[in-house]
C-alpha positions in Angstrom: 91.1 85.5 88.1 89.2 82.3 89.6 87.3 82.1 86.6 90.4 81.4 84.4 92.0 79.2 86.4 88.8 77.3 86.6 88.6 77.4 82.6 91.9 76.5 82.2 91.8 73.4 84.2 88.9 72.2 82.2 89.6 70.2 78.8 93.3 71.7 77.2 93.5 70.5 73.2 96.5 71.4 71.1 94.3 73.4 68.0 97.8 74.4 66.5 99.7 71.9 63.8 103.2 71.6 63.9 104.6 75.0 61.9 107.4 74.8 59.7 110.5 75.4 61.0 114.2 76.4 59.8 117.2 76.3 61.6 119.3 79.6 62.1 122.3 77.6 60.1 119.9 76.7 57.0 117.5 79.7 56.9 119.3 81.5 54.2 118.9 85.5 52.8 115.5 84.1 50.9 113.5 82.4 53.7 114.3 86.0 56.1 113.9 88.9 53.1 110.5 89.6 54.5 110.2 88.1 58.3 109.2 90.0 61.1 112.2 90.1 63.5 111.0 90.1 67.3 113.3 92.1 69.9 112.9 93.4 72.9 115.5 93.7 76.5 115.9 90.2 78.6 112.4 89.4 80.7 109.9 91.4 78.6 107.9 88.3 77.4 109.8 88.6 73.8 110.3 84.8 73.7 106.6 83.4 74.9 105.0 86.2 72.4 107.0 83.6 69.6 105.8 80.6 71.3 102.4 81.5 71.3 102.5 82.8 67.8 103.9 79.3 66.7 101.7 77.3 68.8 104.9 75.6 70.5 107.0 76.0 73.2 109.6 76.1 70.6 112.2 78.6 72.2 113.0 78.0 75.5 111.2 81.0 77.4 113.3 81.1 80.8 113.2 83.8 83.1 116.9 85.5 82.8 118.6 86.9 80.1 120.3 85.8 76.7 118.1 82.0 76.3 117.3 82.8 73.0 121.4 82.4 71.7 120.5 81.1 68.0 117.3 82.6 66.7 114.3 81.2 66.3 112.6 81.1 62.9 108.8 79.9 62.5 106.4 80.4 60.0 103.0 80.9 60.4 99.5 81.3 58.9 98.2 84.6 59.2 94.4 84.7 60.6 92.3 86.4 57.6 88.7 87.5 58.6 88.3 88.6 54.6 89.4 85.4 53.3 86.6 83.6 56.2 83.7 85.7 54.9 85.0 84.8 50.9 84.8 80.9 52.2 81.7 81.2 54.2 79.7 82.1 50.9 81.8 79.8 48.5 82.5 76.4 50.6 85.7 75.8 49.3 87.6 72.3 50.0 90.4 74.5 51.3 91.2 77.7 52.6 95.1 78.9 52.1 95.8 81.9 54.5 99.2 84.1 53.6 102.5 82.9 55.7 104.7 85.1 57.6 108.2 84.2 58.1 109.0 85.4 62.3 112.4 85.9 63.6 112.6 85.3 68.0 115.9 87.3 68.2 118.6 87.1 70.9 117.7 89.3 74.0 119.4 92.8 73.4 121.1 95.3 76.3 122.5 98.5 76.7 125.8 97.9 75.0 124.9 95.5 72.3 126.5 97.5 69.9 129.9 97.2 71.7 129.3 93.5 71.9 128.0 93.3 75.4 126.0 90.3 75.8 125.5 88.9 72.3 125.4 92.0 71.3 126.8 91.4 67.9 125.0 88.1 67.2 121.7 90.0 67.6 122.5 92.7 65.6 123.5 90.8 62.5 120.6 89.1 62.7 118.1 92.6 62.7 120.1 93.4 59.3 118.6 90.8 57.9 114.7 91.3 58.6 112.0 93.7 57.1 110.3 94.7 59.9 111.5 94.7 63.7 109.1 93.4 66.4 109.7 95.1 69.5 108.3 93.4 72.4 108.1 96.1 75.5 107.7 95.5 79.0 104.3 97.1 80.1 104.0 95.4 83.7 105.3 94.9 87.0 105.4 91.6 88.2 108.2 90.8 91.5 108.9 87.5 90.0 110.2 88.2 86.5 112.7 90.9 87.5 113.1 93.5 85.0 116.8 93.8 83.5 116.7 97.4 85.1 114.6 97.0 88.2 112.1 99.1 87.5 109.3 99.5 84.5 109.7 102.2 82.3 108.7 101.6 78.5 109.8 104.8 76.8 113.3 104.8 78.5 113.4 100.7 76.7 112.6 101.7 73.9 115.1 104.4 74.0 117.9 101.9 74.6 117.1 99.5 72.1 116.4 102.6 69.1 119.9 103.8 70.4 121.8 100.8 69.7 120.5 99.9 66.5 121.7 103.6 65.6 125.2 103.8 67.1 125.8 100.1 65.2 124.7 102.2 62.3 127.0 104.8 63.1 129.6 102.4 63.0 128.9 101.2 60.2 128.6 104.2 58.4 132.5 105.1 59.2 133.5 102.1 57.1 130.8 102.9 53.9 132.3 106.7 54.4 136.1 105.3 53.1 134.2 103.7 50.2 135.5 100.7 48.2 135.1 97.7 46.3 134.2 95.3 48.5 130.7 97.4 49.9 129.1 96.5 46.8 127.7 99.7 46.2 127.6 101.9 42.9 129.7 104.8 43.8 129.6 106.9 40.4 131.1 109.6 42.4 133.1 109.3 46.1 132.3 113.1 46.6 128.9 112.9 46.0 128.6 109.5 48.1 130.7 111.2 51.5 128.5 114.0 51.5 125.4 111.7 51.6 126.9 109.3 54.2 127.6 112.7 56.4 124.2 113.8 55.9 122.4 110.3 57.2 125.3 110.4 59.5 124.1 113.9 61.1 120.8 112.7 61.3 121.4 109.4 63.3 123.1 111.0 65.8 120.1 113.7 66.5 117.4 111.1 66.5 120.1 109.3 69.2 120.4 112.2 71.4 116.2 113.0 71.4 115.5 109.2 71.2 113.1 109.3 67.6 112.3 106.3 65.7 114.3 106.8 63.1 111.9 105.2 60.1 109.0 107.8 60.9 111.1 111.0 60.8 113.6 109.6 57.8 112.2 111.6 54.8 111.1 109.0 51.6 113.7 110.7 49.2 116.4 110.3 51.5 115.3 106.9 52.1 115.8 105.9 48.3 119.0 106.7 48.5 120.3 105.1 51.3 118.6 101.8 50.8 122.3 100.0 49.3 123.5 100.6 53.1 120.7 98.5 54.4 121.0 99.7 57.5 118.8 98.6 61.0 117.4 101.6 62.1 115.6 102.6 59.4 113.8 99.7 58.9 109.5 99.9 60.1 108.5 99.2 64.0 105.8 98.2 65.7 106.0 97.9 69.0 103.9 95.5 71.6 103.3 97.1 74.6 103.2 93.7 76.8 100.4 94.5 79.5 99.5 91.9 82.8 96.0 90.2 83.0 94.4 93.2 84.7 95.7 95.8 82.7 93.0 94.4 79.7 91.1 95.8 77.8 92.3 99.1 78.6 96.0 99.3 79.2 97.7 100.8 82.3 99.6 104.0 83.3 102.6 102.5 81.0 100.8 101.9 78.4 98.9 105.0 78.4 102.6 107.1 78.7 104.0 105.0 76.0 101.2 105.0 73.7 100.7 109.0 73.6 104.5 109.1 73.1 104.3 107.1 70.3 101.4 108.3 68.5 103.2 111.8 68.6 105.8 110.8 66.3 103.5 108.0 64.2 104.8 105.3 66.0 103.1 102.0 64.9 101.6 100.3 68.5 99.6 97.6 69.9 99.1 96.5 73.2 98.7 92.7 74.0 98.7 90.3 77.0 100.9 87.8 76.3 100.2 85.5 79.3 96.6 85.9 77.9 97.3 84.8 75.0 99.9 82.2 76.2 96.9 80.4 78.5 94.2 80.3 75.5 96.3 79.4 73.2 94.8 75.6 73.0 91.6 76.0 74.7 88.5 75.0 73.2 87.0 77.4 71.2 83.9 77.5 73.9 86.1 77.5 76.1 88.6 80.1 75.2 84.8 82.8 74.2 84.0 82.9 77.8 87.8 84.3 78.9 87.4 86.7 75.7 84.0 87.4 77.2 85.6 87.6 80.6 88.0 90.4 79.6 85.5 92.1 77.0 88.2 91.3 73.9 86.6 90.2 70.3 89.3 87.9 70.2 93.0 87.2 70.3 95.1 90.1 69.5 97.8 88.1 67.8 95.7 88.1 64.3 95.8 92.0 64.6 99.4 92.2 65.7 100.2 90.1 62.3 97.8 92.4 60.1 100.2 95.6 61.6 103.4 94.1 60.4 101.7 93.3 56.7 101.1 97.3 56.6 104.4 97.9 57.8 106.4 95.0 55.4 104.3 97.6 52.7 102.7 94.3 51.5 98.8 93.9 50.7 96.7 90.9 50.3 94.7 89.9 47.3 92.2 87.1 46.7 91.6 84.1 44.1 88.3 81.8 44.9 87.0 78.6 43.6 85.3 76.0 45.0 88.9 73.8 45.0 90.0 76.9 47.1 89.9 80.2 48.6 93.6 81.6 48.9 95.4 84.7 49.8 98.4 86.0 48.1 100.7 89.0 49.5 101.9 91.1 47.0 104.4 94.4 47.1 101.6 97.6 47.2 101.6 98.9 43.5 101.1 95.5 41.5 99.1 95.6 38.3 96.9 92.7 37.5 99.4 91.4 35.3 102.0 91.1 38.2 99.6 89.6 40.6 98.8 87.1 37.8 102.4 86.0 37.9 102.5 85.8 41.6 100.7 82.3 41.0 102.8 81.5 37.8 105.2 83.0 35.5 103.1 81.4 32.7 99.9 83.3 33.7 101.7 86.5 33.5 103.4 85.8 30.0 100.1 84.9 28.4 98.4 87.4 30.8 94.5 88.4 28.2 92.6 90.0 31.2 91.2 89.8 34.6 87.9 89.3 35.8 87.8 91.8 38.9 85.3 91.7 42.1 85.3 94.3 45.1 85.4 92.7 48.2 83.0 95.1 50.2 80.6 94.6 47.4 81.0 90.8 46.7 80.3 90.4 51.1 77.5 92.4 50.9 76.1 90.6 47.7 76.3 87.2 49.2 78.5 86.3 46.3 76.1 87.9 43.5 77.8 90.7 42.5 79.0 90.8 38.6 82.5 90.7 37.7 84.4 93.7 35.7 87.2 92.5 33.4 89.8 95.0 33.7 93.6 94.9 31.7 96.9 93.8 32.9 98.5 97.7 33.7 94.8 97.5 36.6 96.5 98.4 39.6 95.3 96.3 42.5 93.3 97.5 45.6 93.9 96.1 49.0 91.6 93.2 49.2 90.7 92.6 45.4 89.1 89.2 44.1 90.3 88.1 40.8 90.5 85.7 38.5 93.1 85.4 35.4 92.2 84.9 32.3 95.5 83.5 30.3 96.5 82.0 26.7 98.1 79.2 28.7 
């Protein structure tokens, strides 16, 4: 509206630092293992959603398909409004937020999985990340012209589930034969046929009724198939990419997509990326009265990133000192002992105890509230404060 544009021509500073950045050729298997691949069909706004999380007009966002050819990798700090309110009462000299390693992967089509377009590029590059981004096209707009000429977010998201499936499929024929060379542990090829035929049969039906595969995959049978590592089992969230006048509330696309997606427990979140593309390095006054404007809190990036830690299966706990306030990720079931070693192997080795603090309760305290020690086999919460106590 008028009152953008006039915001926008007022005083632009860059509030983002240069992020770290890999090439495709030296990101190896260790600096992907837990990145957040984003995909999505040519035009949806897949590319500028990376550029704005990176601060940079790092990958060349142009307006026809396959310009993202080599992928994109960025890291970035993940916005913590629990680690702001630990700061706010102890004043640290710095605050460290968690990084997330994020994938911009070449623009995927119908076919892909035949090679059609860079089909194959594309999908060797969703093998290897933990949780798949997909960017979906919740707008019309004449002059970005939709790969299929008309908007329809369940039937893109249809096309993209069923070609991470039918390369699946594929794959599957060759783990069927067995071998040496798949390095899996086949104690017995009876026993591992009969297992490939059964996620076999249920690729196909979640292809023919469209499911996302990772919701309706039962955990057991998810255990067992984790040696295949294969794409369309791996978690989703999907953005449902919305035009300015669709905010706060979404649109008839959104809405469609959305109840769709909630049925079958579908992770979601709708966004504006040109939104979020044009505040990206306002002033912070500046940048309020657009949030004001639209009636949004703030951006939605921060709570895009929170989604995918959920999804990764990953949860967040705190150390705090007046040298700093940090946050660590950590795998969901990690004892005090673990998280200790997170830091350094030497903590964990001559691990004695933890001193423990809620975070609810320390908040609501101002800082007051009394430590509890608790031993190394403590299971950590979400969200716990600690500090280690160590022979070392």
């Amino acid at each position: 509206g008028p009152m953008l544009c006039r915001v926008l021509k007022g005083k632009r500073r860059a509030l983002h630092k240069p992020l770290q950045r890999f090439k495709a050729s030296s990101g190896g298997q260790g600096s992907w293992s837990k990145a957040c691949g984003l995909v999505g069909l040519p035009n949806v706004g897949k590319s500028c959603l990376f550029n704005v999380m990176m601060g940079s007009e790092m990958a060349e966002s142009k307006n026809f398909a396959f310009c993202t050819i080599n992928p994109n990798i960025g890291k970035v700090a993940c916005p913590d409004a629990r680690l702001d309110n630990i700061a706010k009462i102890i004043k640290p000299n710095k605050i460290v937020y968690p990084f997330a390693t994020f994938v911009d992967i070449a623009g995927l089509i119908e076919g892909a999985s035949d090679g059609v377009g860079l089909g194959n590029q594309f999908l060797s590059s969703v093998e290897r990340v933990a949780v798949i981004m997909h960017v979906v096209r919740c707008f019309d707009l004449p002059n970005i012209q939709h790969v299929y000429n008309e908007t329809d977010p369940i039937r893109d998201i249809k096309i993209i589930r069923s070609e991470l499936i039918q390369k699946d499929l594929q794959k599957l024929v060759g783990l069927r034969k067995g071998g040496k060379n798949l390095n899996l542990d086949i104690k017995n090829i009876n026993d591992h046929r009969k297992l490939v035929d059964q996620v076999t049969d249920f690729l196909k039906e979640c292809k023919e009724t469209g499911t996302n595969v990772a919701t309706k995959l039962d955990p057991l049978l998810k255990a067992k198939i984790e040696p295949f590592n294969l794409i369309s089992i791996k978690p989703v969230l999907h953005i449902l990419n919305i035009d300015e006048d669709s905010i706060p509330n979404g649109n008839e696309y959104t809405k469609s997509a959305k109840e769709w997606l909630d049925a079958e427990n579908s992770a979601s979140i709708d966004l504006c990326v040109k939104l979020e593309k044009d505040i990206q390095d306002l002033e912070p006054v500046d940048k309020k009265e657009i949030m004001d404007f639209y009636g949004l809190e703030d951006s939605k990036i921060s709570d895009m990133i929170q989604k995918t830690f959920v999804l990764r299966g990953t949860q967040v706990y705190y150390t705090f000192g007046k040298t700093e306030a940090r946050a660590w990720e950590i795998p969901r079931g990690y004892t005090a002992k673990e998280c200790a070693g997170k830091i350094h192997s030497d903590l964990k080795e001559g691990f004695i105890r933890a001193k423990l603090w809620d975070y609810e309760q320390f908040v609501a305290s101002k800082g007051k509230l009394k430590e509890t020690v608790v031993r190394g086999d403590y299971v950590a919460k979400d969200g716990d404060m600690f500090e280690f106590v160590s022979k070392i």
